[in-house]
PDBQT receptor file of N, H, CA, C and O in Angstrom, charges set to zero:
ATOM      1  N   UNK A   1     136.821-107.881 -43.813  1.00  0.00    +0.000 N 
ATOM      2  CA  UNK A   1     136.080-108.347 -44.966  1.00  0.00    +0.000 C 
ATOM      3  C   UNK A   1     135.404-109.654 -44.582  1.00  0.00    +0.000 C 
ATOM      4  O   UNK A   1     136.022-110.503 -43.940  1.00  0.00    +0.000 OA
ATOM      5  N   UNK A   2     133.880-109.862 -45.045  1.00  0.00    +0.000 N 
ATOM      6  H   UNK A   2     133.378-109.172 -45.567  1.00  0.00    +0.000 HD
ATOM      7  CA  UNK A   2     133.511-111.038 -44.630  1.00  0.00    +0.000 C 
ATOM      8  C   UNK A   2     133.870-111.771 -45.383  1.00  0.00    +0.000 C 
ATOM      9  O   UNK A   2     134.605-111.498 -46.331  1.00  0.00    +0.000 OA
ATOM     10  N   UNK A   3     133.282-113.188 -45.026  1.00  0.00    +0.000 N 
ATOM     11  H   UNK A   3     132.685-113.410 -44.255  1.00  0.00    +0.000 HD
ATOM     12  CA  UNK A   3     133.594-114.672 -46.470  1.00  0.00    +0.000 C 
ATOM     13  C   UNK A   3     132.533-114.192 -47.407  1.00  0.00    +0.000 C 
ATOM     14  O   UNK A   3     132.721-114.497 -48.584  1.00  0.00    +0.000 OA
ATOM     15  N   UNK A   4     131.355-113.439 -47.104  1.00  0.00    +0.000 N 
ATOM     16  H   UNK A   4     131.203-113.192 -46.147  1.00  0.00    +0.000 HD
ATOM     17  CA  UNK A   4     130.487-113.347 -48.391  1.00  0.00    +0.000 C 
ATOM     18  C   UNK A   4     131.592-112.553 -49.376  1.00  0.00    +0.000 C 
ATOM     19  O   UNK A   4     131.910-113.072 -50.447  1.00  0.00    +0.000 OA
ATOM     20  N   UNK A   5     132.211-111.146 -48.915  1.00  0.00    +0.000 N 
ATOM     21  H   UNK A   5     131.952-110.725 -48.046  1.00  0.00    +0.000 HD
ATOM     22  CA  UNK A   5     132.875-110.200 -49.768  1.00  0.00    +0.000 C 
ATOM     23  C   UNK A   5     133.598-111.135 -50.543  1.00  0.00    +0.000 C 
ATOM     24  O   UNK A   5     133.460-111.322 -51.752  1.00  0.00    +0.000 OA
ATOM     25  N   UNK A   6     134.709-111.958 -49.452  1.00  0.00    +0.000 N 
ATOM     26  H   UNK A   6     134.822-111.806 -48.470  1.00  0.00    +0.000 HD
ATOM     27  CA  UNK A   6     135.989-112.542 -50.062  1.00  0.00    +0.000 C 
ATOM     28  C   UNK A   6     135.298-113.703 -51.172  1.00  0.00    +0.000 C 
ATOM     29  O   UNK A   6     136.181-113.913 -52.004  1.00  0.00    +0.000 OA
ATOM     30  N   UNK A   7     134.242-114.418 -51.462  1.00  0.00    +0.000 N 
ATOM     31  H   UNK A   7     133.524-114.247 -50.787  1.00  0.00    +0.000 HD
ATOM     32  CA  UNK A   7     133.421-115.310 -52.128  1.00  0.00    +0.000 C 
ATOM     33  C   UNK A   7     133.136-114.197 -53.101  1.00  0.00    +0.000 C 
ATOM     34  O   UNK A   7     133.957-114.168 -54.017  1.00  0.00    +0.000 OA
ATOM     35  N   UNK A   8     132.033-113.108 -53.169  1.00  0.00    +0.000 N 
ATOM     36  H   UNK A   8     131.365-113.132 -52.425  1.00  0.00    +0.000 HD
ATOM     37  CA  UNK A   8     131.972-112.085 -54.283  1.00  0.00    +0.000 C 
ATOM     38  C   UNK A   8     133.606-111.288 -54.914  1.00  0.00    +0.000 C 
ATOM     39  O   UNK A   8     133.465-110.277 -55.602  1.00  0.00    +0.000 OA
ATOM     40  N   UNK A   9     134.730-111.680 -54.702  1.00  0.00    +0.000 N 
ATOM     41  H   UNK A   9     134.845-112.502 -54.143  1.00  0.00    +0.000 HD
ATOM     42  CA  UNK A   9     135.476-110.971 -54.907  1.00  0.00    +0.000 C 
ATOM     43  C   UNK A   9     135.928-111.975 -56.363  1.00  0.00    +0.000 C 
ATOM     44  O   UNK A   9     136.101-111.656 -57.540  1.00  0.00    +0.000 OA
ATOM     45  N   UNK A  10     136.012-113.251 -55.669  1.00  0.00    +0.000 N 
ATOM     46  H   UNK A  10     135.871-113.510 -54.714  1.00  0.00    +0.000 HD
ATOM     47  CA  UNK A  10     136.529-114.242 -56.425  1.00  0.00    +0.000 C 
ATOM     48  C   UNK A  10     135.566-114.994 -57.285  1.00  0.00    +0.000 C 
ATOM     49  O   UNK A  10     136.087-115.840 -58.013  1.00  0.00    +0.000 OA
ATOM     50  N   UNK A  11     134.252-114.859 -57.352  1.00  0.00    +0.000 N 
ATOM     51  H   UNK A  11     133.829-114.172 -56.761  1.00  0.00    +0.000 HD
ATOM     52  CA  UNK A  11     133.284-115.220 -57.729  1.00  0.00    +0.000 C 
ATOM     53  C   UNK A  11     132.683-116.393 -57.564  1.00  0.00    +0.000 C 
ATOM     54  O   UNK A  11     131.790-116.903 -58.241  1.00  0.00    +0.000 OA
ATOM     55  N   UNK A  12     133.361-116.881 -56.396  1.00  0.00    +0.000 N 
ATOM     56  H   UNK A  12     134.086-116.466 -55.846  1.00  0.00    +0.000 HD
ATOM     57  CA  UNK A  12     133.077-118.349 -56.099  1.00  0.00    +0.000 C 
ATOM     58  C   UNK A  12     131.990-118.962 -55.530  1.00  0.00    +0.000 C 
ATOM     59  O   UNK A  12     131.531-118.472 -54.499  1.00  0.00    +0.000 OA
ATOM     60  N   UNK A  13     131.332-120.260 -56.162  1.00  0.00    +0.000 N 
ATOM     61  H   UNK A  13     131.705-120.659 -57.000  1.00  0.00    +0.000 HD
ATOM     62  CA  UNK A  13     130.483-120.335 -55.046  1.00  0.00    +0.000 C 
ATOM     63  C   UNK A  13     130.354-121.681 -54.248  1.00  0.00    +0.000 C 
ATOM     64  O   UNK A  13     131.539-122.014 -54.281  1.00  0.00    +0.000 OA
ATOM     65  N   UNK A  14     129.888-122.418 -53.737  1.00  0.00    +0.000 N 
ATOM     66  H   UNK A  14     128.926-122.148 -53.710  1.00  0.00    +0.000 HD
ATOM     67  CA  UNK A  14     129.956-123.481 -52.938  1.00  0.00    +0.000 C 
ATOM     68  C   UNK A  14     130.662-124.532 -53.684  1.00  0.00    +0.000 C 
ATOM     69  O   UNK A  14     131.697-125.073 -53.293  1.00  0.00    +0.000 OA
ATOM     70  N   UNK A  15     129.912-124.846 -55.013  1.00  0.00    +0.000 N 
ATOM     71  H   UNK A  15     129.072-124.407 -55.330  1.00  0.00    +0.000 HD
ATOM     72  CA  UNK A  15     130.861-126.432 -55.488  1.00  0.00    +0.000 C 
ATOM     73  C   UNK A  15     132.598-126.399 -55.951  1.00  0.00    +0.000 C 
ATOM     74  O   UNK A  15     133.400-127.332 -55.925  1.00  0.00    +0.000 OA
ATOM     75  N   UNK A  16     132.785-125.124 -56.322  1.00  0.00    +0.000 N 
ATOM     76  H   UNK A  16     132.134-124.366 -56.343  1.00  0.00    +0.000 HD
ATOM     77  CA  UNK A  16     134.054-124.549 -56.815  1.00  0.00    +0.000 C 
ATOM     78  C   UNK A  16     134.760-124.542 -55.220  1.00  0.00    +0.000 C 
ATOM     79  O   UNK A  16     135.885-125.040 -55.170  1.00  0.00    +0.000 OA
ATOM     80  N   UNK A  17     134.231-124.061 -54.029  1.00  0.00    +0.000 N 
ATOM     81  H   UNK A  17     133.317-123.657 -54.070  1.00  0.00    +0.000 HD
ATOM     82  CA  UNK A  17     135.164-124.392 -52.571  1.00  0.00    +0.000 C 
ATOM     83  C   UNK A  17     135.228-125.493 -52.279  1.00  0.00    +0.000 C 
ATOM     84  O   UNK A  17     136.226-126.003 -51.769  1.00  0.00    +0.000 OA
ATOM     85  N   UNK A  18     133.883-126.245 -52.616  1.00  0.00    +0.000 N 
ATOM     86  H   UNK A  18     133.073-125.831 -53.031  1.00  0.00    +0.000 HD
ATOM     87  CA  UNK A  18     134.612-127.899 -52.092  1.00  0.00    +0.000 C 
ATOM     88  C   UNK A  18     134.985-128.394 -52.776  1.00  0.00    +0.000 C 
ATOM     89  O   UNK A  18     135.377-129.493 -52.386  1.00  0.00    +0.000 OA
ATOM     90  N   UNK A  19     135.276-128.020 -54.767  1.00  0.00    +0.000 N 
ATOM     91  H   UNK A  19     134.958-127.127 -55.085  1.00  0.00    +0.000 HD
ATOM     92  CA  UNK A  19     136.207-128.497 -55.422  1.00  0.00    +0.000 C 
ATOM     93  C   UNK A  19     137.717-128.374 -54.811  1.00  0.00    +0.000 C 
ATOM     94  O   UNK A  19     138.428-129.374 -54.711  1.00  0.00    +0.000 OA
ATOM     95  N   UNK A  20     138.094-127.256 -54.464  1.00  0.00    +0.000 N 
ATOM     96  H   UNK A  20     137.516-126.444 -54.545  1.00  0.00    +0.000 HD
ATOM     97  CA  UNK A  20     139.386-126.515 -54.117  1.00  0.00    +0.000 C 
ATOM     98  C   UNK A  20     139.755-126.899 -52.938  1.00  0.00    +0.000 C 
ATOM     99  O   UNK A  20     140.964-127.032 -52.746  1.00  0.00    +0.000 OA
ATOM    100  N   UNK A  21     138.681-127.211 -51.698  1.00  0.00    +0.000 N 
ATOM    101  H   UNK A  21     137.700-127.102 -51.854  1.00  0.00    +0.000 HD
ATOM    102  CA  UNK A  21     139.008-128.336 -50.253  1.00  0.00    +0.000 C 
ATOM    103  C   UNK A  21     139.224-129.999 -50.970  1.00  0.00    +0.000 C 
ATOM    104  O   UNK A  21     140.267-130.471 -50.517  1.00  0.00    +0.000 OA
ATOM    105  N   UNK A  22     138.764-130.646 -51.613  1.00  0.00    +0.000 N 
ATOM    106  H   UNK A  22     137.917-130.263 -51.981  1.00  0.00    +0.000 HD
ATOM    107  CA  UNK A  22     138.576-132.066 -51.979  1.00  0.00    +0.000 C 
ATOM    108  C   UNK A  22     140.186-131.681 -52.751  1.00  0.00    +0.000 C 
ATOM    109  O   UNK A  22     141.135-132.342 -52.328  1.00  0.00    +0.000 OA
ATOM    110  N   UNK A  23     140.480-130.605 -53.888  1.00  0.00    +0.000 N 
ATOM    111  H   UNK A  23     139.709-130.068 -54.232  1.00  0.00    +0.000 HD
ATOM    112  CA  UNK A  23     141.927-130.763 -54.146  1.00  0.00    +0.000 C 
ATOM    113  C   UNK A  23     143.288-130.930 -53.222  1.00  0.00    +0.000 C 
ATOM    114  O   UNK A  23     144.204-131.752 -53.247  1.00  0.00    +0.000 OA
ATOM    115  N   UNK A  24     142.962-129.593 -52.262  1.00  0.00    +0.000 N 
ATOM    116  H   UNK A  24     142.218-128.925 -52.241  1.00  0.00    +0.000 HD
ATOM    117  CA  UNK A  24     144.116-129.718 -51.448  1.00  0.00    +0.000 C 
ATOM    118  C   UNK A  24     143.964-130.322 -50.125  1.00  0.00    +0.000 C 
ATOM    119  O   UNK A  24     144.646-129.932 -49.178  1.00  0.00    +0.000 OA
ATOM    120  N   UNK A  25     142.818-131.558 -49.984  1.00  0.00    +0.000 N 
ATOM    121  H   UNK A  25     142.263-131.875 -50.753  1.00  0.00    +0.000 HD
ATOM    122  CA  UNK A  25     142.802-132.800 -49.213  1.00  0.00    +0.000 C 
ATOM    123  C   UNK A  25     143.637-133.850 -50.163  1.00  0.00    +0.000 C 
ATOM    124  O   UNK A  25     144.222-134.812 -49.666  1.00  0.00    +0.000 OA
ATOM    125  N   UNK A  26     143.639-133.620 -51.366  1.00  0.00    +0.000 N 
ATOM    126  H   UNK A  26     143.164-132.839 -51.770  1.00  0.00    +0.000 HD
ATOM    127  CA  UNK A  26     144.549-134.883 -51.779  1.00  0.00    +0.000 C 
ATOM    128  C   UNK A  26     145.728-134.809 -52.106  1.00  0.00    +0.000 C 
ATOM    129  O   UNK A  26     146.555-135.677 -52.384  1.00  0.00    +0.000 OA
ATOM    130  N   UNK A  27     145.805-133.027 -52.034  1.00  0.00    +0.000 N 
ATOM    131  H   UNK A  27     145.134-132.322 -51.809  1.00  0.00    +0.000 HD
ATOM    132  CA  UNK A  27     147.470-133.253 -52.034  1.00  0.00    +0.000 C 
ATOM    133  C   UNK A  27     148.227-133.251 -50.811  1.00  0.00    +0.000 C 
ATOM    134  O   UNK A  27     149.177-133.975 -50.515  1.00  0.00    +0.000 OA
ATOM    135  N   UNK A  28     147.776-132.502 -50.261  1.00  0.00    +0.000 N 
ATOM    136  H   UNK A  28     147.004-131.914 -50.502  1.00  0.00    +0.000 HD
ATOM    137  CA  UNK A  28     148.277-132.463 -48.677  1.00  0.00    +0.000 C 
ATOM    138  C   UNK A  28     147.944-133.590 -47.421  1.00  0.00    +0.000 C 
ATOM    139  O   UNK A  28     148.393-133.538 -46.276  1.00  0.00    +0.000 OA
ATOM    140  N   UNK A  29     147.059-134.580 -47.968  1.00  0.00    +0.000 N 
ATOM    141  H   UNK A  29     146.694-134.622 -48.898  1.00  0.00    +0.000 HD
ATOM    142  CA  UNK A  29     146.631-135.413 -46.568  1.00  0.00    +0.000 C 
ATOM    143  C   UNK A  29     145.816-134.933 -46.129  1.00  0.00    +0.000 C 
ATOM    144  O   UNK A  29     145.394-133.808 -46.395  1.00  0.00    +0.000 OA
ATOM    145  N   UNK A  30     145.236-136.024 -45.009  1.00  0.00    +0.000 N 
ATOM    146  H   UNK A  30     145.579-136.938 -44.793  1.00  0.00    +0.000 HD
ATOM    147  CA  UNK A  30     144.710-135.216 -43.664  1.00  0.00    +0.000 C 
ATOM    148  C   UNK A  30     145.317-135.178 -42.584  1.00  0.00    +0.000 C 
ATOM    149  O   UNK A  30     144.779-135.066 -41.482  1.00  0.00    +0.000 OA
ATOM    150  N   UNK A  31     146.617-135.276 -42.824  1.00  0.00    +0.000 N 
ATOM    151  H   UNK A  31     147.054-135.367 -43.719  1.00  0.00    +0.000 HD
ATOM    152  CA  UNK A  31     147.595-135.678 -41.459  1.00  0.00    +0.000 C 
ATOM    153  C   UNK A  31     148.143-133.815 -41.319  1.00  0.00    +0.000 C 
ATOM    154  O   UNK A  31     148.132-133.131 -40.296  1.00  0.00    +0.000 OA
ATOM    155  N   UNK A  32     148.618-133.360 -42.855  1.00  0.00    +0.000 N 
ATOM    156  H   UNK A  32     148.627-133.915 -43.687  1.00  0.00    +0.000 HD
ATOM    157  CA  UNK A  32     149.104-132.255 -43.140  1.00  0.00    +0.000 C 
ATOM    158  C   UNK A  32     148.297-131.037 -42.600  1.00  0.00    +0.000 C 
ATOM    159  O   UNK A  32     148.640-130.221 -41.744  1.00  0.00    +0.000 OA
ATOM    160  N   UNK A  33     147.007-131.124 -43.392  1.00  0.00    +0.000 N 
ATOM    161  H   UNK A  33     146.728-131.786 -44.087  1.00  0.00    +0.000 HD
ATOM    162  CA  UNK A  33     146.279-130.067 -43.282  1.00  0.00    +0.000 C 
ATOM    163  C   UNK A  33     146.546-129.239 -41.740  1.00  0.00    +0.000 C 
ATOM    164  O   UNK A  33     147.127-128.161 -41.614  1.00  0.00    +0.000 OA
ATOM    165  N   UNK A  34     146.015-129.979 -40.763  1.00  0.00    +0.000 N 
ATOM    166  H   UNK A  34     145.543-130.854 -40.865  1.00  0.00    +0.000 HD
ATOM    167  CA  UNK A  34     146.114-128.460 -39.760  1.00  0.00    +0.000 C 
ATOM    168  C   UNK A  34     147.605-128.206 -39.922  1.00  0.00    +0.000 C 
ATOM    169  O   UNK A  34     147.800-127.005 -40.103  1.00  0.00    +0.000 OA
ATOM    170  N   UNK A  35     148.803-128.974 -39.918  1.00  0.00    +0.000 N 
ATOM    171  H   UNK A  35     148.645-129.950 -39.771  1.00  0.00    +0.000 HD
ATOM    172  CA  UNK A  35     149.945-128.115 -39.864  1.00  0.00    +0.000 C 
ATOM    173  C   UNK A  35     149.970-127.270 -40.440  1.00  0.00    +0.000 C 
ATOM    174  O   UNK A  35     150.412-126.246 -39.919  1.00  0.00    +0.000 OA
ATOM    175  N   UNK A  36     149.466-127.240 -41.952  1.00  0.00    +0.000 N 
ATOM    176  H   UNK A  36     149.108-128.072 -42.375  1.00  0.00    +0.000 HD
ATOM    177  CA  UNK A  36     149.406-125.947 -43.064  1.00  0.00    +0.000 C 
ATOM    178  C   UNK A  36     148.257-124.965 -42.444  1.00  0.00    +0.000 C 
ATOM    179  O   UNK A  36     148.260-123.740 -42.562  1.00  0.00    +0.000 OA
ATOM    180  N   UNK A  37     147.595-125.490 -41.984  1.00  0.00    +0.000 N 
ATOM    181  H   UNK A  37     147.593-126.485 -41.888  1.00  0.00    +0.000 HD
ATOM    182  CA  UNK A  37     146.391-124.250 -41.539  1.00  0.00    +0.000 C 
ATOM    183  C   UNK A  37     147.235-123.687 -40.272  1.00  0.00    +0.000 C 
ATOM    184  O   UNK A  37     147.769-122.599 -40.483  1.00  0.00    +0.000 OA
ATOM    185  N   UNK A  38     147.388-124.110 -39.315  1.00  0.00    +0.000 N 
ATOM    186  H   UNK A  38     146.954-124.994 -39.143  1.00  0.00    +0.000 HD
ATOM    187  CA  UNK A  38     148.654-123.958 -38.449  1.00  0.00    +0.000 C 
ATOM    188  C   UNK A  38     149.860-122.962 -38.913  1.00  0.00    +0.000 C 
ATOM    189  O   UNK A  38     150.216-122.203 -38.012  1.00  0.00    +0.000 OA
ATOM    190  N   UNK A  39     150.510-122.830 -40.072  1.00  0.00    +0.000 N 
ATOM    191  H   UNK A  39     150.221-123.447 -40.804  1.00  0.00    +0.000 HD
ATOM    192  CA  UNK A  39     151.098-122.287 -40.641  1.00  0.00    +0.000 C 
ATOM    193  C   UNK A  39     150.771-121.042 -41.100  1.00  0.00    +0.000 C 
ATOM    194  O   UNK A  39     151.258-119.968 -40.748  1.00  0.00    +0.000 OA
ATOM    195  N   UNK A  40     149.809-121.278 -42.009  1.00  0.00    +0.000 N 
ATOM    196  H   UNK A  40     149.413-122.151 -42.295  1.00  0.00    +0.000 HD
ATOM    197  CA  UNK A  40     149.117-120.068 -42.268  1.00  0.00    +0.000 C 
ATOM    198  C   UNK A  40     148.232-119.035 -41.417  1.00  0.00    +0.000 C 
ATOM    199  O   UNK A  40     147.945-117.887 -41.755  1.00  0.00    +0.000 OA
ATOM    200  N   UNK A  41     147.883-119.661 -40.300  1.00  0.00    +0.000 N 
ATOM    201  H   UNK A  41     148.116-120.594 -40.025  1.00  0.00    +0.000 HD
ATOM    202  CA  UNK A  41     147.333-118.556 -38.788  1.00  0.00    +0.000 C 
ATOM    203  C   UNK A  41     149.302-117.885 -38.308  1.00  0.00    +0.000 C 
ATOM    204  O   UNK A  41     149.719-116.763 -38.022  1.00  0.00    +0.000 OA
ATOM    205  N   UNK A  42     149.667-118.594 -38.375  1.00  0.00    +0.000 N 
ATOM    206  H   UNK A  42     149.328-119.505 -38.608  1.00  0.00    +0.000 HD
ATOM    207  CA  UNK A  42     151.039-118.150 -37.910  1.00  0.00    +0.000 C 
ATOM    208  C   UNK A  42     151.414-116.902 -38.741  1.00  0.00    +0.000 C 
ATOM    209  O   UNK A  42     151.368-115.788 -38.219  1.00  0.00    +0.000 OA
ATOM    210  N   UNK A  43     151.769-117.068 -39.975  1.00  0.00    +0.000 N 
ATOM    211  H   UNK A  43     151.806-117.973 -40.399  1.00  0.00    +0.000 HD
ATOM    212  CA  UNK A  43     151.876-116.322 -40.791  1.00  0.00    +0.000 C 
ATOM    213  C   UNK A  43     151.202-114.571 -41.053  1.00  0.00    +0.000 C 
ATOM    214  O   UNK A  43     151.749-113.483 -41.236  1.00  0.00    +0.000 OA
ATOM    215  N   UNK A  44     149.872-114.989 -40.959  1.00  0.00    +0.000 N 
ATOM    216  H   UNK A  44     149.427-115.873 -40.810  1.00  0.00    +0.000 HD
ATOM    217  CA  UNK A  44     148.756-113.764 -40.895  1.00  0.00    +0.000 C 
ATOM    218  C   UNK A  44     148.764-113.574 -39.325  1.00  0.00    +0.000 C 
ATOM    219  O   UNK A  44     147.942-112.677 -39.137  1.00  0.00    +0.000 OA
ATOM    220  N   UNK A  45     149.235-113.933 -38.209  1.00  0.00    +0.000 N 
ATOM    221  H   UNK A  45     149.902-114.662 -38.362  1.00  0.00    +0.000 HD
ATOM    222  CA  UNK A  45     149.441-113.118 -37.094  1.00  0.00    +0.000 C 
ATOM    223  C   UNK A  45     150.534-112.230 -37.137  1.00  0.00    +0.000 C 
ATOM    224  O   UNK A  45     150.333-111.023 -37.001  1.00  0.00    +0.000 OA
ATOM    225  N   UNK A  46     151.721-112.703 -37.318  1.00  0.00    +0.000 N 
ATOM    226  H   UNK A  46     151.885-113.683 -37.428  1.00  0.00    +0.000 HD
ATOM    227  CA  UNK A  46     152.413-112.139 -37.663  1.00  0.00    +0.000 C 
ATOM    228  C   UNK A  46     152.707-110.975 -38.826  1.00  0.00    +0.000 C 
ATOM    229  O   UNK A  46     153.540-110.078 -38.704  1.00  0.00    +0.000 OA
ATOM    230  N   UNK A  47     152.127-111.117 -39.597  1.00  0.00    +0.000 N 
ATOM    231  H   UNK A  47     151.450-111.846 -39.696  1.00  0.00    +0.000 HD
ATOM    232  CA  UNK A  47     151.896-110.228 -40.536  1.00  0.00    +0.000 C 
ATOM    233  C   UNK A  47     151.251-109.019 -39.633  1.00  0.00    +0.000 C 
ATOM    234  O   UNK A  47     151.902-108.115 -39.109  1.00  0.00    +0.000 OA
ATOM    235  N   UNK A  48     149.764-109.207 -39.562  1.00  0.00    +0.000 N 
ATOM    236  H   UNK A  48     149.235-109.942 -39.988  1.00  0.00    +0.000 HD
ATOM    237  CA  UNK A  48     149.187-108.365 -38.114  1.00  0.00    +0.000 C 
ATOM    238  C   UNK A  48     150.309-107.402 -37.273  1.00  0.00    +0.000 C 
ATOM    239  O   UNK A  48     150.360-106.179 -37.147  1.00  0.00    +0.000 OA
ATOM    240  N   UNK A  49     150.848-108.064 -36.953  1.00  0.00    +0.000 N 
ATOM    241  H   UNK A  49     150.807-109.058 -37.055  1.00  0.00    +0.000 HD
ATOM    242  CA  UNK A  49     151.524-107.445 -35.603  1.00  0.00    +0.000 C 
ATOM    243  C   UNK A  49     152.663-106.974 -36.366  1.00  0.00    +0.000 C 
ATOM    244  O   UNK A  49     153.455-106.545 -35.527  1.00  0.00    +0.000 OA
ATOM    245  N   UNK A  50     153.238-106.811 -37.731  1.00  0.00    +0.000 N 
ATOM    246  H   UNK A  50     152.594-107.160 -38.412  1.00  0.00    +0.000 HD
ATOM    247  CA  UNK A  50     154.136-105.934 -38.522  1.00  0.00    +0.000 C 
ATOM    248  C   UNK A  50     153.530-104.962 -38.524  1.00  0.00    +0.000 C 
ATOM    249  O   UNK A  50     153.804-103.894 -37.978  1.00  0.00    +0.000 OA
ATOM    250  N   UNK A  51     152.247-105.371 -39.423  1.00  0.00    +0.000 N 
ATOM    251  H   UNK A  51     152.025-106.239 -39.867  1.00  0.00    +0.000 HD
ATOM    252  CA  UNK A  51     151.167-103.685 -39.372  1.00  0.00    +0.000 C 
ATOM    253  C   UNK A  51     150.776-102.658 -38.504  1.00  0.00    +0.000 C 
ATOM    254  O   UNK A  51     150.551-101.450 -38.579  1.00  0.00    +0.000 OA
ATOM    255  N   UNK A  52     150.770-103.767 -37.438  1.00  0.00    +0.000 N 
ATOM    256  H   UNK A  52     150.953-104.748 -37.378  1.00  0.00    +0.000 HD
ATOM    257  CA  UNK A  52     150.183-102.703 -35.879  1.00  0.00    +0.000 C 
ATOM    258  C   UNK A  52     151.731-102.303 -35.288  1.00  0.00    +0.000 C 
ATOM    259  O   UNK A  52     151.813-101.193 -34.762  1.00  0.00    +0.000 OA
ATOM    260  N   UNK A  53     152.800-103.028 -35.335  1.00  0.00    +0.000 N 
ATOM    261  H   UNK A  53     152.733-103.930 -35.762  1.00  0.00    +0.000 HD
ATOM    262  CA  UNK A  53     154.099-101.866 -35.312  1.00  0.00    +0.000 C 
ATOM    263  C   UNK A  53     154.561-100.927 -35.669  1.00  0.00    +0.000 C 
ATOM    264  O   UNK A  53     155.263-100.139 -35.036  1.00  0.00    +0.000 OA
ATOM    265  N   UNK A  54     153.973-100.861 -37.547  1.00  0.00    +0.000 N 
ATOM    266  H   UNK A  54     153.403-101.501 -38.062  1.00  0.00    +0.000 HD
ATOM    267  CA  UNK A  54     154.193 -99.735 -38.432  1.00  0.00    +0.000 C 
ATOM    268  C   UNK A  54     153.273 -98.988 -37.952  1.00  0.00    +0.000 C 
ATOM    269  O   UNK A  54     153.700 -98.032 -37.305  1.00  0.00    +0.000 OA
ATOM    270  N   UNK A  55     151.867 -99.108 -38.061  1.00  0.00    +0.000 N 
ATOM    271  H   UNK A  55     151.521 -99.885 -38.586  1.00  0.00    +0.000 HD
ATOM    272  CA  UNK A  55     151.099 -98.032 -37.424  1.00  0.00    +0.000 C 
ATOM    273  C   UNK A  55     151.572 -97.455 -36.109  1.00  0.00    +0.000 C 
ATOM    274  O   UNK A  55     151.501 -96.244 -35.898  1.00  0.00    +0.000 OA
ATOM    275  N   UNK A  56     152.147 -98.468 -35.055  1.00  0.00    +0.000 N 
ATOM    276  H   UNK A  56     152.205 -99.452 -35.225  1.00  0.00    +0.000 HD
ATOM    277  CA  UNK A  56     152.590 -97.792 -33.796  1.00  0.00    +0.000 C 
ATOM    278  C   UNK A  56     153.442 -96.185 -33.826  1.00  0.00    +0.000 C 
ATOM    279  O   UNK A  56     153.400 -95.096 -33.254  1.00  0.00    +0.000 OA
ATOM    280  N   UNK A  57     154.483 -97.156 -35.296  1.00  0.00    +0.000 N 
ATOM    281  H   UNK A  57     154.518 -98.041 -35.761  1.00  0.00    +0.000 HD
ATOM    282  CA  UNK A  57     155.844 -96.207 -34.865  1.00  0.00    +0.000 C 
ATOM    283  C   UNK A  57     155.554 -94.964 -35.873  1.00  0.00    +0.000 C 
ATOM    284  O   UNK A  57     156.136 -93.891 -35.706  1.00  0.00    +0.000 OA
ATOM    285  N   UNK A  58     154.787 -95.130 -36.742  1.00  0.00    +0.000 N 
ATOM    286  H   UNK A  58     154.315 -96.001 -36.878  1.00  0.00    +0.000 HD
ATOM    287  CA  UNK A  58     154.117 -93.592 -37.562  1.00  0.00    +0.000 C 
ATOM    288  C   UNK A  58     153.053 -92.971 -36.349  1.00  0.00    +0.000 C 
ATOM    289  O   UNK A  58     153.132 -91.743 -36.300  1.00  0.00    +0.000 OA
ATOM    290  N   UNK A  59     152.190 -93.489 -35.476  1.00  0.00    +0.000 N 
ATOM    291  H   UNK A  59     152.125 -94.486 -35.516  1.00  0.00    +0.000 HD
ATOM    292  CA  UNK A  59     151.762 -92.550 -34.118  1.00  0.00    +0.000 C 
ATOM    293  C   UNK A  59     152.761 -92.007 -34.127  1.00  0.00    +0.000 C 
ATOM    294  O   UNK A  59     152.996 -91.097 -34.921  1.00  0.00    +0.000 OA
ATOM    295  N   UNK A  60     153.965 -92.611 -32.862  1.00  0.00    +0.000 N 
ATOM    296  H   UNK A  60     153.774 -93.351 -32.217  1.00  0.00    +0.000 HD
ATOM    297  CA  UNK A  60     154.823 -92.351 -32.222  1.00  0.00    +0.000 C 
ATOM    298  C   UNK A  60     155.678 -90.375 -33.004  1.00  0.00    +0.000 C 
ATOM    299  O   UNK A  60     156.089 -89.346 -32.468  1.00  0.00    +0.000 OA
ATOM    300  N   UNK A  61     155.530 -90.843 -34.363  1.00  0.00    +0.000 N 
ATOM    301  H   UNK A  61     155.196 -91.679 -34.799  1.00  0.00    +0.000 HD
ATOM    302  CA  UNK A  61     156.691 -90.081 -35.016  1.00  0.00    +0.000 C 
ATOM    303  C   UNK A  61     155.814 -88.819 -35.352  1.00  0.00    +0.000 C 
ATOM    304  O   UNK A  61     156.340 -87.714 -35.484  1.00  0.00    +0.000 OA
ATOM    305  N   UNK A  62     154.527 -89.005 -35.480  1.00  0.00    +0.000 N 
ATOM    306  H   UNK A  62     154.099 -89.902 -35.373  1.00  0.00    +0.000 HD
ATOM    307  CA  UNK A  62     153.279 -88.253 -35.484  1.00  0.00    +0.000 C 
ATOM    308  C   UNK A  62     153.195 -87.009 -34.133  1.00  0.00    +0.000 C 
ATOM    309  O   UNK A  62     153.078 -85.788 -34.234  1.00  0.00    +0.000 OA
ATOM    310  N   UNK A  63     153.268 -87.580 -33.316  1.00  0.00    +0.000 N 
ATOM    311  H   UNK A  63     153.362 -88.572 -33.234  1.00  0.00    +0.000 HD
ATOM    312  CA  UNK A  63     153.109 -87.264 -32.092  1.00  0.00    +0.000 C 
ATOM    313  C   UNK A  63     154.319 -86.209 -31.101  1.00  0.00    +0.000 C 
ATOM    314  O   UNK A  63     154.161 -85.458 -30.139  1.00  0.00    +0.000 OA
ATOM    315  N   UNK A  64     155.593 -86.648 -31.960  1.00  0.00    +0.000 N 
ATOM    316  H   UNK A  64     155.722 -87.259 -32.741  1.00  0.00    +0.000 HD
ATOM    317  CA  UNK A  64     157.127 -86.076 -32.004  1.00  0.00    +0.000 C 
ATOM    318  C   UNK A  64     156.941 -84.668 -32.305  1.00  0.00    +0.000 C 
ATOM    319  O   UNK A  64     157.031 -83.734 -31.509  1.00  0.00    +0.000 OA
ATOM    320  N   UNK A  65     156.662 -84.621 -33.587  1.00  0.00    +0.000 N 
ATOM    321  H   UNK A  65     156.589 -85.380 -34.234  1.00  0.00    +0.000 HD
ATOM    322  CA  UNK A  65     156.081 -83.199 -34.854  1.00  0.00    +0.000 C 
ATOM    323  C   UNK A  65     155.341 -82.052 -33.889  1.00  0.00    +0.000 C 
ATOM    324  O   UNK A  65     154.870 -81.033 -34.393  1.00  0.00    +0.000 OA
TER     325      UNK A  65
């Protein structure tokens, strides 16, 4: 999905994202932020690589049959 989709999904448009960056710059710092962005790439890789296991092991069981 691109950022246009994920922006049309939510209806958002530019001043409403840098409302929502300028918020969670003041709650989080700027010391925080990449750790949380850091966090959250962590998170959605991992997530990833659950999905591409489940898909693996439904091949695998596919392929058994």
């Amino acid at each position: 999905m691109t950022l246009n989709g994920i922006l049309a999904l939510f209806n958002m448009g530019t001043g409403e994202i840098i409302i929502i960056a300028i918020i969670i710059l003041l709650l989080f710092g700027g010391r925080k932020i990449p750790e949380l962005m850091r966090g959250i790439g962590k998170g959605v890789r991992n997530f990833k690589e659950g999905l591409n296991d489940v898909t693996d092991e439904i091949n695998k069981t596919d392929v058994k049959k």
